[in-house]
C-alpha positions as CSV (number, residue, x, y, z in Angstrom):
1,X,-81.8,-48.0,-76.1
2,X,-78.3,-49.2,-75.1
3,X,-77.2,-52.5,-73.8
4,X,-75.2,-53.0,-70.5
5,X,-73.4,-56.3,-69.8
6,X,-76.2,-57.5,-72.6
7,X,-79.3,-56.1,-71.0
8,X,-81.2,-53.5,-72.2
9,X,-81.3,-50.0,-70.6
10,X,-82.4,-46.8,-71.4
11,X,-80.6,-44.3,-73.6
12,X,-79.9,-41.1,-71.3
13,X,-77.7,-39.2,-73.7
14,X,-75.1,-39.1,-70.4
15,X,-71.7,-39.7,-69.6
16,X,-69.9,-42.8,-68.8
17,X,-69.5,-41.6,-65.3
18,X,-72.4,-40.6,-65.3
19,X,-74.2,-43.8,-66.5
20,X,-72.0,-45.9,-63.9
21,X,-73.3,-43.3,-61.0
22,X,-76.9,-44.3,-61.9
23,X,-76.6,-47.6,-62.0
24,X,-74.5,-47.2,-58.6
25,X,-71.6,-49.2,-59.9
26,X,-68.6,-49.1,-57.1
27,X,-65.8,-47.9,-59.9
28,X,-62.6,-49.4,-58.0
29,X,-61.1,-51.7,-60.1
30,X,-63.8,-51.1,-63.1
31,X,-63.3,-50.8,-66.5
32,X,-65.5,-49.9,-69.3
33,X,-65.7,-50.5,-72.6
34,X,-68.0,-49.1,-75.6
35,X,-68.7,-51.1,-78.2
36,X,-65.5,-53.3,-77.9
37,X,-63.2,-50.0,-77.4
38,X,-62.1,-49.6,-73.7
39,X,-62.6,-46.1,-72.5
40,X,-59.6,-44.8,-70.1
41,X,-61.1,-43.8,-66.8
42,X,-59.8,-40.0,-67.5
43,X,-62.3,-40.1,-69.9
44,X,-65.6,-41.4,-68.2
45,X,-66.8,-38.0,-67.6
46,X,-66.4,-36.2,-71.2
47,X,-67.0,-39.9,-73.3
48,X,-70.8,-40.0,-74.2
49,X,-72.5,-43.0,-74.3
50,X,-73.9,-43.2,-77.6
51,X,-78.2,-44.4,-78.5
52,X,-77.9,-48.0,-79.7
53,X,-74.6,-48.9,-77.8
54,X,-73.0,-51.9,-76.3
55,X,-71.2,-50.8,-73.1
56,X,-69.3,-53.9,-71.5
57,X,-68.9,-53.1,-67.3
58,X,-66.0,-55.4,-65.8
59,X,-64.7,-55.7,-62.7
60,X,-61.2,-57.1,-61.6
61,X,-61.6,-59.8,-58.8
62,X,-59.0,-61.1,-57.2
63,X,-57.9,-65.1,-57.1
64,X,-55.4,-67.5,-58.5
């Protein structure tokens, strides 16, 4: 079990990249962050995402 944005998901022993793919997240102007540690997008597709994790999905939005 992992959480994402604080729900619970299933643990898929898969990638970042691979994790944003399934849950069809547009990744322009995404970060991610692992259990409070941002992960640089050159690493989505080799940093696992590990059993019991927080992951943190954000998106930039634009406004003043």
């Amino acid at each position: 079990m992992i959480r994402v944005n604080g729900a619970v998901d299933d643990y898929l022993a898969e990638s970042v990249e691979a994790l944003l793919r399934r849950r069809q997240v547009e990744t322009r102007g995404v970060a991610v962050a692992i259990d409070g540690d941002v992960v640089p997008r050159s690493m989505w597709a080799t940093t696992s995402v590990p059993d019991g994790a927080t992951v943190e999905i954000v998106t930039a939005a634009a406004g003043g």
